[in-house]
N, C-alpha and C positions, 0 to 999 in steps of 0.2 A: 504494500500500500504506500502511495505517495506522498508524500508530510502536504499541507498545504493545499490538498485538491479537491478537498470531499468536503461540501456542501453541509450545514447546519438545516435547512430550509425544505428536505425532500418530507418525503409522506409520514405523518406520525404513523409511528407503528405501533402495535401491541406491548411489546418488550416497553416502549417510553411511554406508555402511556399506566403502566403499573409502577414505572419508578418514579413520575407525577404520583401517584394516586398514594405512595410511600412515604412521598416527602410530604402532601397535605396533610395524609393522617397524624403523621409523626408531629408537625407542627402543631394542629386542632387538641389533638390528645395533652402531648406537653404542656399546653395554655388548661388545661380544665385540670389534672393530677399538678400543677404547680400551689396550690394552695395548701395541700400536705407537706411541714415539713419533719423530715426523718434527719436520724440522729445516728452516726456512726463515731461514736466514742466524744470527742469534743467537736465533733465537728457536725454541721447542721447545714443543711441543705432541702430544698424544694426538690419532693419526688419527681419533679419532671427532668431531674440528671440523668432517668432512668432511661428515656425515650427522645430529652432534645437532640442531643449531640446525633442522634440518628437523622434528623435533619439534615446537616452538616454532611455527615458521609454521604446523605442521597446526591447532596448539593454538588459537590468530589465528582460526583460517579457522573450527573448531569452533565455538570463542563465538562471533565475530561471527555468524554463519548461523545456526545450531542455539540460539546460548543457553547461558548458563553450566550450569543443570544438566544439560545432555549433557554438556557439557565437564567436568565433575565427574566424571561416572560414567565418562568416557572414560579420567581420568586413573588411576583407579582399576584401570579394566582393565588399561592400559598398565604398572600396577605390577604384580598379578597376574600378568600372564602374563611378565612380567620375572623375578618372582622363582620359577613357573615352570621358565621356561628356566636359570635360577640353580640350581636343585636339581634338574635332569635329568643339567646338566654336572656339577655334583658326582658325583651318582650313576656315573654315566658313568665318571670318575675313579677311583670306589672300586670298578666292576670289576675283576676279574683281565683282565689281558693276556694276549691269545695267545701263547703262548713264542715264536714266530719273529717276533711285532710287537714294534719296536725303538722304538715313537714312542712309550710313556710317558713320559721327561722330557718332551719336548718339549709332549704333550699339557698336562703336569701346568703346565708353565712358563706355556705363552699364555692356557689357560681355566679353570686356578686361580687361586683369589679369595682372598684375605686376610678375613677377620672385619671387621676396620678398614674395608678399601677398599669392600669390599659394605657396611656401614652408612653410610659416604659416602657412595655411589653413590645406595643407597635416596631416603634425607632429602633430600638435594640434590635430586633429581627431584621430590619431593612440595612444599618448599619453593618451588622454581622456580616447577614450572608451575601450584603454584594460586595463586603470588603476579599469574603474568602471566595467566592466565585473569581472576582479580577486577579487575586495575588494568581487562583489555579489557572487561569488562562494564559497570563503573563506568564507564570514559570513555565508552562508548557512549552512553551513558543522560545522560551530562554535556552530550556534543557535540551531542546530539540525532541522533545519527545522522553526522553528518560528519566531514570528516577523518580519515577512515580511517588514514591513515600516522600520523597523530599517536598514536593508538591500537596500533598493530601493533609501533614500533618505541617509545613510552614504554612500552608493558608489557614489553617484550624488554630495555630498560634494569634494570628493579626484577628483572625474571624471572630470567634470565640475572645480571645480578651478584651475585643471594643467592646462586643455586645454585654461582656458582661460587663464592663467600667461602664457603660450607657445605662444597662437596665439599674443598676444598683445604683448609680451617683441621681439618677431620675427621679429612683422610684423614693429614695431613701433619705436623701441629702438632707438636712435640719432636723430630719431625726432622729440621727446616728452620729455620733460623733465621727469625725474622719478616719481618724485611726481604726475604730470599726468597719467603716465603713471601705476602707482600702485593703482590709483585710481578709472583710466577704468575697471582692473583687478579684481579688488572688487565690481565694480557696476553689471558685465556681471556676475562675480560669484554669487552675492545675487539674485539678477534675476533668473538664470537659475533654483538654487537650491529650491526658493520658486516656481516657476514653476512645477517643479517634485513632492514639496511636497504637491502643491492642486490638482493635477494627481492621487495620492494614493487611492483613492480610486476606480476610474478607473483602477487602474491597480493591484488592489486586484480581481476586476468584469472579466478582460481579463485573466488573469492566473487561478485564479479559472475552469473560464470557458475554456481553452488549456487543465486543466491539467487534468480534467473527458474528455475532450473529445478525448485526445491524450493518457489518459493511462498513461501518462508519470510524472514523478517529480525528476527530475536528482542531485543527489550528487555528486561532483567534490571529491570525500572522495583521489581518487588514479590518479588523473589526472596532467599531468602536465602543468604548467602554461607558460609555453615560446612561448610568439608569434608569433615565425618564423615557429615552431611545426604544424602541419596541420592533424597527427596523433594520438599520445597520448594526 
Protein backbone atom coordinates (compact mmCIF):
# COMPACT_ATOMS: atom_id res chain seq x y z
CA UNK A 1 0.00 0.00 0.00
CA UNK A 2 1.14 3.58 -0.90
CA UNK A 3 1.77 6.06 2.02
CA UNK A 4 -0.40 9.13 0.89
CA UNK A 5 -2.81 7.70 -1.71
CA UNK A 6 -5.97 6.39 -0.03
CA UNK A 7 -8.77 8.53 0.38
CA UNK A 8 -10.54 9.20 3.97
CA UNK A 9 -13.94 10.13 1.98
CA UNK A 10 -14.84 6.47 0.13
CA UNK A 11 -18.15 4.51 1.30
CA UNK A 12 -18.72 4.16 5.17
CA UNK A 13 -18.51 0.62 5.63
CA UNK A 14 -19.68 -1.78 8.20
CA UNK A 15 -16.26 -2.32 10.13
CA UNK A 16 -16.50 2.17 10.70
CA UNK A 17 -19.59 2.25 11.25
CA UNK A 18 -19.37 -0.06 14.74
CA UNK A 19 -16.11 1.76 15.78
CA UNK A 20 -18.43 5.05 15.54
CA UNK A 21 -21.11 3.22 17.35
CA UNK A 22 -17.99 2.23 20.03
CA UNK A 23 -16.79 5.49 20.42
CA UNK A 24 -20.45 7.01 21.15
CA UNK A 25 -21.22 4.50 23.44
CA UNK A 26 -18.06 4.72 25.32
CA UNK A 27 -18.50 8.45 25.45
CA UNK A 28 -22.70 8.58 26.59
CA UNK A 29 -21.87 5.73 29.07
CA UNK A 30 -18.67 7.56 30.75
CA UNK A 31 -20.96 10.80 31.09
CA UNK A 32 -23.89 8.91 33.11
CA UNK A 33 -21.36 6.17 35.54
CA UNK A 34 -19.01 9.51 36.05
CA UNK A 35 -21.11 10.50 39.08
CA UNK A 36 -19.82 7.24 41.02
CA UNK A 37 -16.84 7.94 42.74
CA UNK A 38 -14.68 4.71 43.63
CA UNK A 39 -11.85 4.53 45.85
CA UNK A 40 -8.63 2.53 45.28
CA UNK A 41 -6.78 2.91 48.53
CA UNK A 42 -6.00 6.90 48.75
CA UNK A 43 -6.96 7.47 45.60
CA UNK A 44 -10.55 8.44 44.26
CA UNK A 45 -11.78 8.60 41.17
CA UNK A 46 -15.19 8.85 38.92
CA UNK A 47 -16.15 5.40 37.68
CA UNK A 48 -16.01 6.52 34.22
CA UNK A 49 -11.99 5.74 34.27
CA UNK A 50 -13.51 2.41 33.69
CA UNK A 51 -14.89 3.10 30.20
CA UNK A 52 -13.60 6.88 29.01
CA UNK A 53 -10.15 6.20 28.12
CA UNK A 54 -11.99 3.73 25.75
CA UNK A 55 -12.86 6.79 23.84
CA UNK A 56 -9.44 7.74 23.25
CA UNK A 57 -8.40 4.22 21.92
CA UNK A 58 -11.40 4.29 19.60
CA UNK A 59 -10.24 7.95 18.72
CA UNK A 60 -6.36 6.12 17.90
CA UNK A 61 -7.94 3.46 15.90
CA UNK A 62 -10.32 6.26 13.82
CA UNK A 63 -7.31 8.43 12.77
CA UNK A 64 -4.83 6.16 12.34
CA UNK A 65 -7.22 3.94 9.77
CA UNK A 66 -9.96 6.29 8.49
CA UNK A 67 -7.91 9.68 8.67
CA UNK A 68 -8.22 12.76 10.70
CA UNK A 69 -11.36 14.18 8.84
CA UNK A 70 -13.48 11.06 9.83
CA UNK A 71 -12.08 11.58 13.12
CA UNK A 72 -13.34 15.20 13.20
CA UNK A 73 -16.65 14.42 12.02
CA UNK A 74 -16.67 11.42 14.48
CA UNK A 75 -15.90 13.71 17.31
CA UNK A 76 -18.49 15.92 16.44
CA UNK A 77 -21.13 13.28 16.43
CA UNK A 78 -19.91 11.96 19.60
CA UNK A 79 -20.76 15.58 21.08
CA UNK A 80 -24.01 15.70 19.53
CA UNK A 81 -25.40 12.87 20.44
CA UNK A 82 -23.97 13.47 24.15
CA UNK A 83 -25.56 16.50 24.55
CA UNK A 84 -28.57 14.74 23.09
CA UNK A 85 -28.72 12.39 25.76
CA UNK A 86 -27.99 15.51 28.15
CA UNK A 87 -31.40 17.03 27.21
CA UNK A 88 -33.47 13.92 27.15
CA UNK A 89 -32.21 13.24 30.88
CA UNK A 90 -33.02 16.68 31.78
CA UNK A 91 -36.33 16.60 30.14
CA UNK A 92 -36.91 13.21 31.73
CA UNK A 93 -36.22 15.12 35.04
CA UNK A 94 -38.77 17.86 34.60
CA UNK A 95 -41.47 15.34 34.01
CA UNK A 96 -44.02 14.99 36.74
CA UNK A 97 -43.64 11.68 38.73
CA UNK A 98 -46.04 9.03 39.07
CA UNK A 99 -47.59 9.65 42.76
CA UNK A 100 -46.74 6.19 43.82
CA UNK A 101 -42.92 6.45 42.03
CA UNK A 102 -40.66 7.31 45.13
CA UNK A 103 -37.39 7.50 42.83
CA UNK A 104 -37.34 11.22 42.10
CA UNK A 105 -34.57 12.32 44.42
CA UNK A 106 -32.69 9.64 43.67
CA UNK A 107 -33.31 10.08 39.89
CA UNK A 108 -32.65 13.90 40.20
CA UNK A 109 -29.28 13.05 42.49
CA UNK A 110 -27.36 10.53 39.91
CA UNK A 111 -28.47 12.15 36.32
CA UNK A 112 -28.74 15.78 37.29
CA UNK A 113 -26.20 17.85 35.98
CA UNK A 114 -24.98 21.12 37.21
CA UNK A 115 -24.45 24.05 34.47
CA UNK A 116 -20.78 24.17 35.62
CA UNK A 117 -20.11 20.29 35.56
CA UNK A 118 -21.99 19.88 31.92
CA UNK A 119 -19.67 22.95 30.49
CA UNK A 120 -16.73 20.93 31.90
CA UNK A 121 -17.65 17.89 30.79
CA UNK A 122 -18.43 19.45 27.00
CA UNK A 123 -14.91 21.47 26.52
CA UNK A 124 -12.82 18.97 28.18
CA UNK A 125 -14.06 16.30 25.45
CA UNK A 126 -13.68 18.67 22.53
CA UNK A 127 -10.24 19.84 23.81
CA UNK A 128 -9.10 16.30 24.56
CA UNK A 129 -9.96 14.42 21.62
CA UNK A 130 -9.03 16.88 18.98
CA UNK A 131 -5.87 17.72 20.63
CA UNK A 132 -5.12 13.65 20.58
CA UNK A 133 -6.66 13.17 17.08
CA UNK A 134 -4.11 16.13 15.49
CA UNK A 135 -0.89 15.04 17.65
CA UNK A 136 -2.11 11.03 15.85
CA UNK A 137 -2.36 12.48 12.57
CA UNK A 138 0.71 14.71 12.61
CA UNK A 139 2.84 11.81 14.09
CA UNK A 140 1.64 9.80 11.58
CA UNK A 141 2.78 11.66 8.64
CA UNK A 142 6.20 12.57 10.92
CA UNK A 143 6.99 8.68 11.44
CA UNK A 144 6.20 7.94 8.03
CA UNK A 145 3.81 5.55 9.20
CA UNK A 146 5.61 3.75 12.04
CA UNK A 147 5.78 3.31 15.44
CA UNK A 148 2.42 3.10 16.11
CA UNK A 149 2.77 3.01 20.00
CA UNK A 150 4.63 6.19 19.83
CA UNK A 151 1.61 7.78 18.23
CA UNK A 152 -1.37 6.08 20.35
CA UNK A 153 0.17 6.78 23.67
CA UNK A 154 2.16 10.55 22.83
CA UNK A 155 -1.27 11.62 21.77
CA UNK A 156 -3.06 10.03 24.83
CA UNK A 157 -0.24 12.12 26.87
CA UNK A 158 -1.38 15.99 25.25
CA UNK A 159 -5.09 14.25 24.93
CA UNK A 160 -5.91 13.10 28.00
CA UNK A 161 -3.86 15.74 30.39
CA UNK A 162 -5.72 18.86 28.75
CA UNK A 163 -8.97 17.21 29.06
CA UNK A 164 -8.28 16.49 32.37
CA UNK A 165 -6.55 20.12 33.58
CA UNK A 166 -9.80 21.42 31.44
CA UNK A 167 -12.48 19.34 33.10
CA UNK A 168 -11.08 19.69 36.78
CA UNK A 169 -9.65 23.42 36.61
CA UNK A 170 -13.71 24.17 35.07
CA UNK A 171 -15.57 22.00 36.98
CA UNK A 172 -13.76 22.73 40.40
CA UNK A 173 -11.65 25.81 40.45
CA UNK A 174 -12.88 28.10 43.87
CA UNK A 175 -13.71 25.09 45.27
CA UNK A 176 -10.79 23.25 45.66
CA UNK A 177 -7.88 24.60 46.73
CA UNK A 178 -5.13 24.58 43.81
CA UNK A 179 -2.90 22.33 45.22
CA UNK A 180 -5.94 19.84 45.38
CA UNK A 181 -6.82 20.75 42.63
CA UNK A 182 -3.45 20.03 40.49
CA UNK A 183 -3.20 17.09 42.17
CA UNK A 184 -6.61 15.44 40.92
CA UNK A 185 -5.27 16.79 37.45
CA UNK A 186 -2.34 14.55 37.67
CA UNK A 187 -3.95 11.52 39.35
CA UNK A 188 -6.86 11.32 36.35
CA UNK A 189 -3.99 12.09 34.00
CA UNK A 190 -1.54 9.10 35.07
CA UNK A 191 -4.52 6.82 35.12
CA UNK A 192 -5.95 7.42 31.92
CA UNK A 193 -2.58 7.56 30.01
CA UNK A 194 -1.40 4.12 31.75
CA UNK A 195 -4.71 2.86 30.64
CA UNK A 196 -4.10 3.41 26.95
CA UNK A 197 -0.67 2.23 27.29
CA UNK A 198 -1.65 -1.43 28.53
CA UNK A 199 -4.46 -1.09 25.50
CA UNK A 200 -1.50 -1.08 22.99
CA UNK A 201 -1.43 -3.94 22.13
CA UNK A 202 -5.17 -4.26 21.58
CA UNK A 203 -5.08 -1.72 19.53
CA UNK A 204 -2.10 -2.77 17.27
CA UNK A 205 -4.62 -6.27 16.83
CA UNK A 206 -7.97 -3.73 15.85
CA UNK A 207 -6.11 -1.54 13.39
CA UNK A 208 -4.20 -4.05 11.97
CA UNK A 209 -7.04 -5.92 11.52
CA UNK A 210 -9.41 -2.29 9.98
CA UNK A 211 -6.69 -1.77 7.82
CA UNK A 212 -6.56 -5.36 5.52
CA UNK A 213 -9.89 -5.22 5.83
CA UNK A 214 -10.99 -1.71 4.98
CA UNK A 215 -8.16 -1.29 2.32
CA UNK A 216 -7.57 1.67 3.94
CA UNK A 217 -4.27 3.58 5.90
CA UNK A 218 -4.90 7.30 5.63
CA UNK A 219 -2.04 10.13 5.74
CA UNK A 220 -3.23 13.48 6.84
CA UNK A 221 0.08 14.56 4.54
CA UNK A 222 -2.49 17.63 2.80
CA UNK A 223 -5.28 17.87 5.33
CA UNK A 224 -6.25 20.51 7.28
CA UNK A 225 -6.58 20.44 10.99
CA UNK A 226 -9.26 23.19 12.14
CA UNK A 227 -12.10 21.77 13.95
CA UNK A 228 -14.90 23.78 12.85
CA UNK A 229 -13.80 22.22 9.05
CA UNK A 230 -16.16 19.35 8.37
CA UNK A 231 -14.59 19.37 4.74
CA UNK A 232 -10.90 19.44 4.06
Amino acid sequence: MTPYSKSSDSQPSPWFAIVVAVFVTALITANIIAVKLVSFGDIVLPAAVIIFPVSYIVGDVLTEVYGYRQARRVIWLGFLCNLFAVMAIWAAGRLPAAAFWDGQPAFERILGLTPRILAASFLAYLVGEFANAIVMAKMKVATGGRWLWTRTIGSTVIGQGLDSAVFITVAFAGAVDWRALAGMVVVQWLVKTAYEAAATPLTYLVVGFLKRREGLDVYDAETGFNPLSLSR
